[in-house]
C-alpha positions in Angstrom: -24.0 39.6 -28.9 -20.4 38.2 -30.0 -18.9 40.0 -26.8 -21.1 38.2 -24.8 -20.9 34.8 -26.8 -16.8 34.7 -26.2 -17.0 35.7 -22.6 -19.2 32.4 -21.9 -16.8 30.8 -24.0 -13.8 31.6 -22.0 -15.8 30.9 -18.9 -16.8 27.4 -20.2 -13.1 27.1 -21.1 -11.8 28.3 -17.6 -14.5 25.9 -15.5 -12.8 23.2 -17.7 -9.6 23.6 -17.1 -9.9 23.9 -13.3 -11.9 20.7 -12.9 -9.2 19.4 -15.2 -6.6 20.8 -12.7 -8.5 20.1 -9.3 -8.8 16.0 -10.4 -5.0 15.6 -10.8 -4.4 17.5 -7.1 -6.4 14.5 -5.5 -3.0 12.2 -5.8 -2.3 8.6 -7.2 -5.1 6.1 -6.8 -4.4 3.5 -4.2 -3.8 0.2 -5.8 -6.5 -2.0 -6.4 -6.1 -5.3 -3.9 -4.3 -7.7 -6.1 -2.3 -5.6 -8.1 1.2 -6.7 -8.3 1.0 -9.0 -5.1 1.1 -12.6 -5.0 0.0 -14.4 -1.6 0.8 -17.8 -0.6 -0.2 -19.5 2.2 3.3 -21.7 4.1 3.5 -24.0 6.6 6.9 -22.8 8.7 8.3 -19.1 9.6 11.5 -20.1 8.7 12.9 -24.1 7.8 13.8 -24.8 11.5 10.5 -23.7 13.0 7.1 -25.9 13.9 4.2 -25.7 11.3 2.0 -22.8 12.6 -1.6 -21.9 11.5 -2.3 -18.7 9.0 1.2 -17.9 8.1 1.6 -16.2 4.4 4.7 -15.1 2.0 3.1 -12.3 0.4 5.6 -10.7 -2.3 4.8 -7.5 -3.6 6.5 -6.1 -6.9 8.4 -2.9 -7.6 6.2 -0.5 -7.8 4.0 -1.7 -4.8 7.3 -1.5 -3.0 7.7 2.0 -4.1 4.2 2.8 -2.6 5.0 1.2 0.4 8.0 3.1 1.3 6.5 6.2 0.2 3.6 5.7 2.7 6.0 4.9 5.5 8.1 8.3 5.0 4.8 10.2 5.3 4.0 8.1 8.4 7.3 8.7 9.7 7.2 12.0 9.9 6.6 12.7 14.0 9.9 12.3 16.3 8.7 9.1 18.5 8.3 7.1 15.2 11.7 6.0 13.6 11.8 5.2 9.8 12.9 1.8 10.6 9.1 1.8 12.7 7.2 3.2 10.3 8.4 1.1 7.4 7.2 -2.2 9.1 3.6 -0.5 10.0 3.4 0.8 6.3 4.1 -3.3 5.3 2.1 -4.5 8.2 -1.0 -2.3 6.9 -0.7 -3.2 3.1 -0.3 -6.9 4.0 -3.5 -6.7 6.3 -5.1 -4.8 3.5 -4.3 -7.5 1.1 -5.6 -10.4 3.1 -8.7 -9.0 4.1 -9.4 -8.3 0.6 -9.0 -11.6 -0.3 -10.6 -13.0 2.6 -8.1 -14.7 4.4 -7.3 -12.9 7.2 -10.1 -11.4 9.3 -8.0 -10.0 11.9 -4.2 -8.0 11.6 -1.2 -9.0 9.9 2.2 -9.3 11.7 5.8 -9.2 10.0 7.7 -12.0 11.1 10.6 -11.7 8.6 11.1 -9.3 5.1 13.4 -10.0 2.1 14.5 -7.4 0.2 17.7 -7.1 -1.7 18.0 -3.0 0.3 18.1 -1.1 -2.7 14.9 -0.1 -2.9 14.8 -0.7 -6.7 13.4 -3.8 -6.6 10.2 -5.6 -4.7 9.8 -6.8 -1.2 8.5 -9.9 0.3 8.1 -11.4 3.7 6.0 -13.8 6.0 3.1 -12.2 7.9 1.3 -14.1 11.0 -2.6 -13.4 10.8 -3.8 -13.1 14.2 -6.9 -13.0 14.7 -9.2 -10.0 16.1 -9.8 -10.0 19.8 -12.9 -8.8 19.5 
């Protein structure tokens, strides 16, 4: 009766720690929309430039930044897609991710200029153009 007893016990034990193991295989957790971004809405591209409709600086900190160049290397992985390419699509995406979620921007997001300080320590910003769906 104790044989048996410990043998369910180690089973219990084992089905424990694989669930344990399987639910840190799944990856990080995207980041909640919101989470270390701040969106603004500006007038002008850049200070010589006309006023233009659904322009946004949207800054993202550090560890967003992180993410974002982490999702661009995996998307840059096949030979017709340069790093440089993927980069901007992995901003692109997260910007149009962003602005959907806060209901700004029903359509997709377009970099028109990033600021970063290129040592990929810190965070990123730049100015996106909303353009709407065609569709």
């Amino acid at each position: 009766m104790i044989g048996k007893r410990k043998s369910r016990l180690w089973l219990l034990v084992g089905v424990v720690q694989f669930a344990a193991l399987g639910s840190g295989c799944a990856g990080p957790k995207p980041a909640a929309p919101g989470a270390g971004v701040t969106v603004v809405p500006v007038e002008r591209a850049a200070w010589d430039r006309e006023p233009e409709p659904g322009l946004f600086r949207i800054a993202f900190d550090a560890e967003r930044a992180l993410g974002i160049r982490r999702a661009a290397e995996r998307g840059g992985t096949s030979q017709d897609i340069g790093a440089y390419t993927a980069e901007n699509r992995a901003i692109e995406a997260e910007a149009e991710h962003e602005l959907r979620a806060r209901g700004l921007c029903d359509g997709s997001a377009k970099l028109l200029r990033l600021q970063e300080d290129g040592s990929g320590q810190s965070g990123m910003s730049g100015i996106f153009k909303c353009r709407p769906p065609v569709f």
